[in-house]
C-alpha positions as CSV (number, residue, x, y, z in Angstrom):
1,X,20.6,27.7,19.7
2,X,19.8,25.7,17.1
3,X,16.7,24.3,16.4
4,X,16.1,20.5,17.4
5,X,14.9,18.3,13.9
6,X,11.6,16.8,13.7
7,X,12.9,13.5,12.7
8,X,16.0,12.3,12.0
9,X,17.8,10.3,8.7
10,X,19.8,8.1,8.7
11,X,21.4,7.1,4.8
12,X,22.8,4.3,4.6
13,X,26.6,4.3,3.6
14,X,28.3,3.8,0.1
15,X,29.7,0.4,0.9
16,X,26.1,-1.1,1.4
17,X,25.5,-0.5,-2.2
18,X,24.3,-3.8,-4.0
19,X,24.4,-3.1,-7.4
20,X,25.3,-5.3,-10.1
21,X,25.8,-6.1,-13.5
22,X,25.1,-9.4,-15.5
23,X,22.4,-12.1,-14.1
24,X,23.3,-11.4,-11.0
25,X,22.6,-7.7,-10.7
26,X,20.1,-5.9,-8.7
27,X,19.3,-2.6,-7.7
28,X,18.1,-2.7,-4.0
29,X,16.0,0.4,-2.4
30,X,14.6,0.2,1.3
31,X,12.8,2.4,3.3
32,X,12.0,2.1,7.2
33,X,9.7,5.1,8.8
34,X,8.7,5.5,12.4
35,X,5.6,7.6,13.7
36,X,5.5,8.5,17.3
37,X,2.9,11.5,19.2
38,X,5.1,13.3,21.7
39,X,3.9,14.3,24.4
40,X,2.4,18.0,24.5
41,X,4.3,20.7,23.6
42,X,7.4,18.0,22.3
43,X,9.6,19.8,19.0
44,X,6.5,22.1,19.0
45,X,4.5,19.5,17.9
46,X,1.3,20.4,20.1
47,X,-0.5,17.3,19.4
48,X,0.7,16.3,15.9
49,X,1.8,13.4,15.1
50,X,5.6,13.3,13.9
51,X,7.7,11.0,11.5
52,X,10.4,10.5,14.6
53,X,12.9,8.7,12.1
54,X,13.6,8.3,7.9
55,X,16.4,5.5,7.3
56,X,16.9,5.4,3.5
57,X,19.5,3.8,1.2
58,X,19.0,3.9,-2.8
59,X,15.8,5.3,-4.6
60,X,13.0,5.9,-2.1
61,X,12.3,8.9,-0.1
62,X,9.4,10.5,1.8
63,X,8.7,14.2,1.4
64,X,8.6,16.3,4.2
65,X,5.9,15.7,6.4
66,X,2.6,17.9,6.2
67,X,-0.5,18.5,8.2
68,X,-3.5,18.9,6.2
69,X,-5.7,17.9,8.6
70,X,-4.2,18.7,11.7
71,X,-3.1,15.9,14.1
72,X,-2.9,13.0,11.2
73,X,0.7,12.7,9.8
74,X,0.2,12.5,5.9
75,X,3.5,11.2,4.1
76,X,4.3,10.8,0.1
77,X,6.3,7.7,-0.5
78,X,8.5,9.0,-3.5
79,X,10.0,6.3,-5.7
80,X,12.3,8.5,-8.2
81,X,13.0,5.8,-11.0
82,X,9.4,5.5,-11.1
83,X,9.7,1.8,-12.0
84,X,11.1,-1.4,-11.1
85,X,13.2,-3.6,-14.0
86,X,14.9,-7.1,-13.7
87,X,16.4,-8.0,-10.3
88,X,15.6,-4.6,-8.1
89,X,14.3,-5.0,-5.1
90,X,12.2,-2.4,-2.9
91,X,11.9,-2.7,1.0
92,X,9.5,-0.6,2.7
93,X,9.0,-0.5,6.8
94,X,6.9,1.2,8.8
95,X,6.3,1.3,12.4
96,X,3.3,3.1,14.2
97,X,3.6,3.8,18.0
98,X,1.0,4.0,21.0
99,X,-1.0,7.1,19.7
100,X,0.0,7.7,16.2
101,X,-1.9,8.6,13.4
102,X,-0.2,8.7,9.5
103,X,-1.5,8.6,6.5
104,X,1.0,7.2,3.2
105,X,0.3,7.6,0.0
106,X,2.0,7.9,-3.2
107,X,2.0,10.6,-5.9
108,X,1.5,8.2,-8.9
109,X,0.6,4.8,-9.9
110,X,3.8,2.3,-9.3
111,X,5.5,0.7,-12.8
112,X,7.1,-2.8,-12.8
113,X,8.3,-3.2,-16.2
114,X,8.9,-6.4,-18.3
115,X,11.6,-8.5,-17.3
116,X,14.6,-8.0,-19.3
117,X,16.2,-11.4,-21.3
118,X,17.2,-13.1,-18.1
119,X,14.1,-12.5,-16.5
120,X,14.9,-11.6,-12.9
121,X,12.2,-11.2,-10.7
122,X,11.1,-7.4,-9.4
123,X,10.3,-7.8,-6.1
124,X,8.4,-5.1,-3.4
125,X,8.1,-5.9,0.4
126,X,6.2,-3.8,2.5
127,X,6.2,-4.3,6.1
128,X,3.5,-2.7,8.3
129,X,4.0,-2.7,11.9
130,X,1.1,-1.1,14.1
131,X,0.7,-0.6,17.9
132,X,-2.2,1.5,19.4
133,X,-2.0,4.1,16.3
134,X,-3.9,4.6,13.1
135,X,-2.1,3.6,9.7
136,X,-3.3,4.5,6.8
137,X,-1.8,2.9,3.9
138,X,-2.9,3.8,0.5
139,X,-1.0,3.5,-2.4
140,X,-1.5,4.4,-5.7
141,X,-1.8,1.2,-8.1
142,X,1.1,-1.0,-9.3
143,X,1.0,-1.2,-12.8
144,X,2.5,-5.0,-14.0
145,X,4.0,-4.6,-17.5
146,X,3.6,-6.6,-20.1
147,X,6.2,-9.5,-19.5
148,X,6.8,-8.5,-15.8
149,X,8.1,-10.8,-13.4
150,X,6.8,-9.6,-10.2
151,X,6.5,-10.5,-6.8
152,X,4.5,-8.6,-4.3
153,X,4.6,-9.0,-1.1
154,X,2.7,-6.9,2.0
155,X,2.8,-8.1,5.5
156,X,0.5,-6.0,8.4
157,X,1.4,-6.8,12.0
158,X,-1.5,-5.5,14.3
159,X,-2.7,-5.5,17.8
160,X,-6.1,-5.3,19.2
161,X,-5.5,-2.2,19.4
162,X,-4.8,-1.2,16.6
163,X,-6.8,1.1,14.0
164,X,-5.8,0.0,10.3
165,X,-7.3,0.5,6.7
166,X,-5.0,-0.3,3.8
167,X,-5.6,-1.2,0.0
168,X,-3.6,-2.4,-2.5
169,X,-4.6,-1.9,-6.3
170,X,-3.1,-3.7,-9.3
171,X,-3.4,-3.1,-13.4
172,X,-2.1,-5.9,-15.3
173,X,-1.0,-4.1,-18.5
174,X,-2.2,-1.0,-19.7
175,X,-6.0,-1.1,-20.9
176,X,-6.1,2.7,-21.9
177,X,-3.5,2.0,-24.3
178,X,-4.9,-1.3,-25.4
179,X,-2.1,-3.3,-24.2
180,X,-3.2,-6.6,-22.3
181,X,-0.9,-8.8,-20.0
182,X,-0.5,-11.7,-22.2
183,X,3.4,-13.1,-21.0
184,X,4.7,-13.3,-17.4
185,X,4.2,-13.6,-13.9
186,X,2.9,-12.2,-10.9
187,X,2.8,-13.3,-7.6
188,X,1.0,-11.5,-4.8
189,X,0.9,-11.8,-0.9
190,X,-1.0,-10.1,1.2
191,X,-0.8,-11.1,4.8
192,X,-2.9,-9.6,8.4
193,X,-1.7,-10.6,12.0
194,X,-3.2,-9.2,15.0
195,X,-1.3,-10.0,18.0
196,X,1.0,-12.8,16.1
197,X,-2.1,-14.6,14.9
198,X,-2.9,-14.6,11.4
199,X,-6.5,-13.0,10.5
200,X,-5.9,-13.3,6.6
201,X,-3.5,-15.2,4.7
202,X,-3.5,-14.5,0.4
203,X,-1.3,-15.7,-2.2
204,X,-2.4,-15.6,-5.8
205,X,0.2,-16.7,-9.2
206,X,-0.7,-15.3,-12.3
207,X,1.1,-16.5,-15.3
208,X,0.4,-16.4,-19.1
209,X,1.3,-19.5,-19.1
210,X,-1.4,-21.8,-17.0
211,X,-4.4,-20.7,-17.8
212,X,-4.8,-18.4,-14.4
213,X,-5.0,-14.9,-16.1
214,X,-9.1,-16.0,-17.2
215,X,-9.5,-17.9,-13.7
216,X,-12.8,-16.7,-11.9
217,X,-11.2,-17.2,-8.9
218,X,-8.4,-14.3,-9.5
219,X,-9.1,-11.6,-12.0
220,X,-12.2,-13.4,-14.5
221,X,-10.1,-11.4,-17.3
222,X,-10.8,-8.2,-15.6
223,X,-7.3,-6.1,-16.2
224,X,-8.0,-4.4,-12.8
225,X,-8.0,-5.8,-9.4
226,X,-8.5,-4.3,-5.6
227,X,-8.2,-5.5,-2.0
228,X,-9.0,-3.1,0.9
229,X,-8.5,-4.5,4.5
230,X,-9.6,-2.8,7.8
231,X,-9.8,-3.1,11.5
232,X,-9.6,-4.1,14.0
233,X,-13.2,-4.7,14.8
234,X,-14.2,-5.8,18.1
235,X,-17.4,-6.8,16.2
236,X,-18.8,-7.0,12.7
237,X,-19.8,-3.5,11.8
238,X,-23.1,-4.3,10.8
239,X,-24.3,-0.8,9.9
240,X,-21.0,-0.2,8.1
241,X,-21.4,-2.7,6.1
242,X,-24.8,-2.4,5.1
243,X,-23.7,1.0,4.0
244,X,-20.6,-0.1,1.8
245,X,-23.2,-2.9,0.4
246,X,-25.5,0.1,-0.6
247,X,-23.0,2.0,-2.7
248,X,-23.6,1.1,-6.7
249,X,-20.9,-1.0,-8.3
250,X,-19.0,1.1,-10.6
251,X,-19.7,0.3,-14.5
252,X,-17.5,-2.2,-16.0
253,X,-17.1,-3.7,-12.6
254,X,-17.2,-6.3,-9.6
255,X,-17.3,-5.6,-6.2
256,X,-18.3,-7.5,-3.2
257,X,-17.6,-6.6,1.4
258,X,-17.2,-9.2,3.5
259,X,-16.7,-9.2,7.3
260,X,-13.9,-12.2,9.0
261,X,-11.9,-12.5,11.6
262,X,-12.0,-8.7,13.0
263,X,-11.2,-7.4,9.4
264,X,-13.8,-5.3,7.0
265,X,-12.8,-6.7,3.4
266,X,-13.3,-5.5,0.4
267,X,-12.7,-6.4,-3.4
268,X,-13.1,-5.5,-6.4
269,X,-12.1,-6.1,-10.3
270,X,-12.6,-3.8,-12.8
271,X,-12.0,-2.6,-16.5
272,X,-10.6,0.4,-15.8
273,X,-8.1,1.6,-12.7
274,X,-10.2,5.3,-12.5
275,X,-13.1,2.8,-11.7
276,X,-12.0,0.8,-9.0
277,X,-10.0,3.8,-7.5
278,X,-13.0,6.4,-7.2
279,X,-14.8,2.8,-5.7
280,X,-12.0,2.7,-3.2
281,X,-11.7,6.0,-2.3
282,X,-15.8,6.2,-1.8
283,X,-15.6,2.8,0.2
284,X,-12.3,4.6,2.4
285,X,-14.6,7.8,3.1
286,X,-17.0,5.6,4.8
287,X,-14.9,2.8,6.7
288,X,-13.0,6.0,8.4
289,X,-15.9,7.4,9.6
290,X,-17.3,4.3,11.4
291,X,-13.9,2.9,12.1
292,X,-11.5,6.2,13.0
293,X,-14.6,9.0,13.7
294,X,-12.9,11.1,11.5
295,X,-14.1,13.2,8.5
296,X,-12.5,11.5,5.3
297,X,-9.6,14.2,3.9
298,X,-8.6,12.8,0.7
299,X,-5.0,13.8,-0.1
300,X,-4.9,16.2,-3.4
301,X,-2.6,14.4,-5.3
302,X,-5.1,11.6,-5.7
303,X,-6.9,14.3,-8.0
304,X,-3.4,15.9,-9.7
């Protein structure tokens, strides 16, 4: 008898391909992942969480899902290229059923190159969708090019619930090579619902053109920046955030928690992207204590 697969793919066929050449091309990659907890005893999961289903077409993948924890589903999101160029598009979709518990992560920091002489615009989506589970999403940073032309977009569907802590980390340029974003654009979404109502709504434009890149309200010349959302809180977590408030701002740094609209928030820019991720992953081992009761278990390959 043959043994029943712990989740199934599904690739998407050759005629869906949408490449192209000339100002018109693109290169489009999407991704959609589902978590489920069978019951006991289910696949011989005892009481693991499983990724029930992979549907890929183009350049993203997962590898195989792993346990390091136990019950927690940890997944690496693997992006072969290892960069995005003019007019390719990424679309990433996860959804976490009643019970669920994943962790995803990347293996290395994310590229979006400069835009090519036409100038297309490199576009990620990532679409979050959470029921009574625990999603963990914590990429490693985006790094914007000189002369990118990037858009950015990450939409988190919740419900009360729901058990969520997510960041998103961005270099504009490359500082340890001296190279500072001076020419292009970047535009960057970040958007929270709990039961279809909005909790947090962010758009930012950067542009080397306006003026934007030295604005105190977005990065105050700072080449790093970083957002971490979680919740949902029933209540502010005032011991929580007393503790996040506590830890020291890393040198070369700003950093500042706030507490709205059932969501822990917390920011930071930075000179250097080892700075504000160590700050992240420090501010992460806390909120899943409090938030999750759980240990933190930081995946290796933050340390590889």
């Amino acid at each position: 008898m043959s043994a029943t697969p712990l989740y199934s793919v599904h690739k998407a066929t050759e005629h869906d391909s949408t490449e192209h050449y000339g100002t018109s091309r693109r290169w489009q990659a999407s991704l959609e992942l589902s978590f489920d907890k069978p019951s006991s005893g289910n696949h011989g999961s005892s009481n693991r969480t499983r990724m029930a289903r992979m549907k890929f077409h183009g350049p993203l993948r997962v590898q195989r899902p792993f346990y390091p924890e136990g019950s927690p589903c940890h997944v690496y999101l693997l992006h072969p290229p290892g960069g995005m160029v003019s007019g390719d598009r990424l679309a990433i979709k996860s959804s976490h059923h009643d019970g669920s518990h994943a962790l995803i992560t990347t293996p290395a920091a994310g590229k979006i190159y400069r835009a090519d002489s036409w100038n297309g615009v490199q576009r990620q989506k990532v679409a979050l969708n959470i029921g009574n589970a625990i999603c963990e999403w914590l990429p490693q940073e985006n790094i914007i090019f000189n002369g990118a032309n990037a858009d950015l977009y990450t939409r988190i569907e919740t419900t009360s619930d729901s058990k969520m802590i997510g960041w998103e980390l961005t270099c504009l340029g490359r500082p340890s090579n001296e190279e500072r974003f001076t020419e292009g654009s970047l535009v960057q979404r970040l958007e929270v619902y709990c039961d279809q109502t909005p909790l947090l709504l962010e758009r930012q434009h950067l542009a080397s053109n306006d003026g934007s890149l030295d604005n105190l309200a977005s990065y105050a010349s700072y080449p790093v920046t970083g957002t971490l959302v979680a919740g949902i809180f029933d209540s502010a977590p005032e011991a929580l955030l007393e503790q996040l408030r506590a830890l020291p701002e890393p040198e070369g740094s700003r950093a500042g928690v706030t507490w709205r609209n059932r969501l822990l928030i917390i920011r930071i820019v930075a000179d250097k992207t080892e700075r504000c991720r160590q700050y992240f992953i420090d501010c992460w081992g806390l909120v899943r204590q409090h938030l999750l009761a759980i240990a933190p278990s930081p995946p290796r390959i933050w340390f590889t």
